[in-house]
N, C-alpha and C positions, 0 to 999 in steps of 0.2 A: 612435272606438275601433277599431284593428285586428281583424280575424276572423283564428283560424287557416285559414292554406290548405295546412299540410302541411309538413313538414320537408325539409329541400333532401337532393335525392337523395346529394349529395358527405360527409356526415354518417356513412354506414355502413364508411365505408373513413377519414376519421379518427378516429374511434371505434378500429378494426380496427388503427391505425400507433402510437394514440396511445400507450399501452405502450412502444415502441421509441423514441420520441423524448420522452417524459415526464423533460424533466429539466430544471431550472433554468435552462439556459442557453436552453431554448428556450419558457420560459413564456411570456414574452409574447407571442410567435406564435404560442403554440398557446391562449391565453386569447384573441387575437381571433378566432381562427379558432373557438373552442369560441363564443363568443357567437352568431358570425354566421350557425352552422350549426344551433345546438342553444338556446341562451338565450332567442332574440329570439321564434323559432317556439313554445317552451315556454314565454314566458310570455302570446302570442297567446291558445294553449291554455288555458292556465291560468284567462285572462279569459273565455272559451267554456264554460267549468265552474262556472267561480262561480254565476252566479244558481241553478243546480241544488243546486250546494253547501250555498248559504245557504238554498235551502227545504227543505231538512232538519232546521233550526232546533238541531242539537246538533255541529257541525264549525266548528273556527275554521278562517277564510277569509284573513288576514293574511299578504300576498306574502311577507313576511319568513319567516313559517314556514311556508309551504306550498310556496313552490318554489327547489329547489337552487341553491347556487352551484355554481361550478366544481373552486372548490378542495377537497382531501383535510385530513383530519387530520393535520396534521403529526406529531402525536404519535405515531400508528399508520402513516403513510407518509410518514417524512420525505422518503424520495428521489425520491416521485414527486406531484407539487403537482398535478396534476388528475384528478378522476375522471374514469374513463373509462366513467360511462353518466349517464343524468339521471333525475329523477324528478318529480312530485308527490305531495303526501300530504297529507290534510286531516281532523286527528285531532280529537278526543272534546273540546270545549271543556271547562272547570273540573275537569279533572282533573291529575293527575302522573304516577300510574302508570296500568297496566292500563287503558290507554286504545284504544277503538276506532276505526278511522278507515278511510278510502277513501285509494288509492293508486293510482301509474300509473308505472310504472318503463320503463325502455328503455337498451339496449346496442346493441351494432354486427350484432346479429346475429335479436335478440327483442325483443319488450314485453310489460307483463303488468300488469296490474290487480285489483283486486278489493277484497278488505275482510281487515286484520289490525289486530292488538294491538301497541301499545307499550308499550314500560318495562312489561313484564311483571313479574309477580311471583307466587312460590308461591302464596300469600295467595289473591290475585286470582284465576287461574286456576284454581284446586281451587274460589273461592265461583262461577265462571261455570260450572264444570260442573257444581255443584252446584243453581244454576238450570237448566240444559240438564235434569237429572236432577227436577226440580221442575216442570215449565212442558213435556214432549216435546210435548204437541198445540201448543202457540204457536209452536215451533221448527221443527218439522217442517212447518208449514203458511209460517212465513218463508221456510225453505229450499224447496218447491212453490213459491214465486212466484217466486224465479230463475228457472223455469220449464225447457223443455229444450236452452236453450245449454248445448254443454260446458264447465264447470269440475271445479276440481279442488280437494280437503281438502290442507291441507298441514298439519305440527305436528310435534313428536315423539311416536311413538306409546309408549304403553306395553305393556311385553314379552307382559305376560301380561293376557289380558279382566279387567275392570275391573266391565263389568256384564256377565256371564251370562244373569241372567233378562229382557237386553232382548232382542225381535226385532225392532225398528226399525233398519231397518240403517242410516237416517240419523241418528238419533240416538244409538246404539252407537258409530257414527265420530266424534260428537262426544265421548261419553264416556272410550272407550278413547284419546285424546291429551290430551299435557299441557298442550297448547295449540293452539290451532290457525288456518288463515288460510283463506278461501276466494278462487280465483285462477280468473283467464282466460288463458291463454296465446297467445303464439303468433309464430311469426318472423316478421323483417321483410317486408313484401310490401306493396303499392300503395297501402294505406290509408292506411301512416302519413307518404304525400309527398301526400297530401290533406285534405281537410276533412272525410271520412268518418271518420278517426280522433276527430273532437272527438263524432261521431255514435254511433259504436260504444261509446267511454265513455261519454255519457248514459247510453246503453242498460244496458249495464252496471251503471253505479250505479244506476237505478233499479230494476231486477231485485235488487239488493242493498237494496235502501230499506228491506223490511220486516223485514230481518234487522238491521239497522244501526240501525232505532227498539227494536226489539225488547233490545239486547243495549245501549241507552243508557238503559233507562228504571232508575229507579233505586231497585227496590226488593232489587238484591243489597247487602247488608253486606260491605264488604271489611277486618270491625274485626278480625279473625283475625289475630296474630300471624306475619310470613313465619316460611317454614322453611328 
């Protein structure tokens, strides 16, 4: 079974063209060209993650839905047939909406990682902040075990404070968004043309483990009608 050993250096500058030459006529050269620079290395990767993956015991693992293909949505890009960044993502098993999951994103320029929600829904979100608002000592001790790597809250915030009488400023920033993702950032630099990127993720997601058990266990109700 291949190990990742790094994404080929020539990757950030087809990334960087592919925009300008994204077009039908030239898909097939740029679909072998996307495999042999980003696919083949991605799904190396991919295999370097799983066993971590799957001892989390709540993320489907399933190549099929866990790592990209090339192509765009026709629907939403019909003129342009390949994306131009790639990803992983290894969401919330038995659910449909409001599902959480680990991800790992990359373009021509950054990559970034961490833990978000999909197929979001009102519903959902208002009952997760309403555990966040239920449970702060459980959450606030999840997010303490990321420990002091820089990351970052991302979500839409809302306008106006939400909770007042909290002074936990970690768990205030959870409350006052209407949703929200926690991220690693960072541009492209030497790790990701090595095996230290597959090392940095572990790290990463395990630093996330306790927030990621924490936010699958299932005693939120999502029976709330959306709004």
């Amino acid at each position: 079974m291949p190990h990742f050993h790094g994404f080929s250096r020539d990757f950030p500058r087809f990334l960087f063209e592919l925009p300008f030459e994204n077009t039908l006529e030239k898909q097939e050269e740029n679909v072998a060209a996307y495999r042999e620079l980003l696919l083949e290395p991605l799904k190396s990767l991919y295999l370097d993650l799983q066993p971590l993956i799957e001892s989390f015991g709540v993320l489907e693992t399933l190549p099929r839905r866990c790592v990209c293909t090339p192509y765009t949505d026709r629907r939403f890009c019909p003129t342009e047939p390949l994306k131009n960044y790639v990803y992983l993502k290894f969401r919330q098993a038995g659910r449909e909406t409001d599902r959480v999951g680990l991800y790992f994103d990359m373009g021509c320029d950054g990559y970034a990682c961490g833990l978000r929600f999909y197929q979001k829904t009102t519903a959902g979100m208002r009952a997760r902040r309403d555990d966040v608002a239920a449970r702060p000592d459980a959450y606030r001790k999840a997010l303490l075990a990321i420990g002091d790597k820089p990351y970052l809250f991302h979500g839409e915030a809302y306008k106006r404070d939400h909770c007042p009488d909290c002074n936990d400023p970690l768990i205030k920033n959870l409350l006052n968004r209407k949703y929200f993702s926690v991220d690693f950032l960072s541009p492209i630099n030497e790790t990701v043309f090595s095996s230290a990127l597959a090392d940095e993720l572990v790290d990463n997601f395990q630093r996330l483990s306790a927030l990621l058990q924490l936010v699958c266990e299932e005693e939120i109700s999502f029976s709330h009608s959306d709004e």
